[in-house]
C-alpha positions as CSV (number, residue, x, y, z in Angstrom):
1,X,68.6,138.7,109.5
2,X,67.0,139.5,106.1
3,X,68.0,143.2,106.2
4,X,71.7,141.6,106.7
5,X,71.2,139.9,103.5
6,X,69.5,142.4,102.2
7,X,72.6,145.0,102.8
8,X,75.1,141.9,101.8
9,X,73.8,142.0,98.1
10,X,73.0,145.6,97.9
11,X,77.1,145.6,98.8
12,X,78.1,142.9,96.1
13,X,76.2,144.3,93.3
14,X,77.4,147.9,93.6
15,X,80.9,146.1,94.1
16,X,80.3,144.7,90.6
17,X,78.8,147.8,89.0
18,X,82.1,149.5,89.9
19,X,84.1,146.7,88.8
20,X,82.1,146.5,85.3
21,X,82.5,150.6,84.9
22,X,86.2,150.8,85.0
23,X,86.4,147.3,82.9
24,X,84.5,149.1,80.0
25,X,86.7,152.4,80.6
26,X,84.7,154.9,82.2
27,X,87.0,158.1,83.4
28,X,87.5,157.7,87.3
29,X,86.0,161.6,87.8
30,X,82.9,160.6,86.4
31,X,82.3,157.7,88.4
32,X,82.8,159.9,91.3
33,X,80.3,162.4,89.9
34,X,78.2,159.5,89.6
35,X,78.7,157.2,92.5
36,X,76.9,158.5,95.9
37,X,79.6,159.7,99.0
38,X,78.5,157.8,101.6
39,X,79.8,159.7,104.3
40,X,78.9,162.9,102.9
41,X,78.1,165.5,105.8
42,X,74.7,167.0,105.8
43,X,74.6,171.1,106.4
44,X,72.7,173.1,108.9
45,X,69.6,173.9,106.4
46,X,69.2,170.0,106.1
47,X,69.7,169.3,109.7
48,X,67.1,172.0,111.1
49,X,64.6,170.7,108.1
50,X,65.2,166.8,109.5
51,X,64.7,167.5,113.0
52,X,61.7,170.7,112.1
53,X,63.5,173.5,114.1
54,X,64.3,176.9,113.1
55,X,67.5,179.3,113.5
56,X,65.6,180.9,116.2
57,X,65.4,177.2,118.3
58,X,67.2,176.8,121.6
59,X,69.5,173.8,121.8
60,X,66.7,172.2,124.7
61,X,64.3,172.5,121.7
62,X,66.7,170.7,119.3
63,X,67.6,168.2,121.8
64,X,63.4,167.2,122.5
65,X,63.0,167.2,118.6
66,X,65.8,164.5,118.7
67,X,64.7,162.1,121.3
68,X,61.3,162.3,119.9
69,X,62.3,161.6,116.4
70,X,65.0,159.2,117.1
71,X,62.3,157.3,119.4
72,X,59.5,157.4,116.9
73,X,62.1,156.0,114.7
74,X,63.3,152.7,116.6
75,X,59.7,152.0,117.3
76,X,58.6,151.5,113.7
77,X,61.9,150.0,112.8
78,X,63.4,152.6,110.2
79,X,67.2,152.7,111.3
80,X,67.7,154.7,108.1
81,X,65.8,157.8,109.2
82,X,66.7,157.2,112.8
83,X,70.4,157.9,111.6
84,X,69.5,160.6,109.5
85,X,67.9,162.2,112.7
86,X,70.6,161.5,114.7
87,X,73.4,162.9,111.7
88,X,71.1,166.1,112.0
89,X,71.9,166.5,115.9
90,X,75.2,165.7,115.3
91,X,75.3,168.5,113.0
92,X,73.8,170.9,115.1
93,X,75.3,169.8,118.4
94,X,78.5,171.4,116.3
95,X,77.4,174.2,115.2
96,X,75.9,175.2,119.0
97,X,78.6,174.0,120.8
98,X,81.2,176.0,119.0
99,X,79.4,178.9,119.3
100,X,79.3,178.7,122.7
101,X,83.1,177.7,123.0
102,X,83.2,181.0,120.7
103,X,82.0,183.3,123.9
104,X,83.7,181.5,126.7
């Protein structure tokens, strides 16, 4: 309940930071430089870094590294890095996956 709070104000306030930036006339391309992309993808290098795997790593590897990680995770309540672990998979789970559609 207070993390839904928590997120609520987080929300409201960066609402009103936007809202005061283009009042005072701040060009629109550098509030984008500025403001973070929330669904900005993560690449390969930061995926095998979150999850501690190589190039070299089979996808059963990956896959062990993930329910580890992602368990380890909802245990001591951080759904932040649990989603971060789970974006790497995702990630990953692409890149595998295509290269084996790639030689079928």
């Amino acid at each position: 309940m207070g993390s839904g709070i928590l997120i609520r104000a987080f929300a409201q306030a960066y609402r009103q930071a936007l809202a005061n930036v283009s009042r005072i006339g701040v060009p629109q391309e550098t509030i984008q430089n500025v403001v973070p992309r929330a669904g900005r993808a993560i690449t390969e290098q930061e995926a095998r870094q979150i999850l501690g795997v190589t190039n070299n790593s089979t996808w059963e590897v990956i896959l062990k590294r993930y329910e580890v990680l992602f368990e380890k995770n909802g245990m001591q309540g951080s759904f932040y890095l649990q989603s971060k672990v789970h974006r790497a998979k995702e990630c990953l789970e692409a890149l595998y996956h295509g290269k084996a559609q790639k030689y079928h």
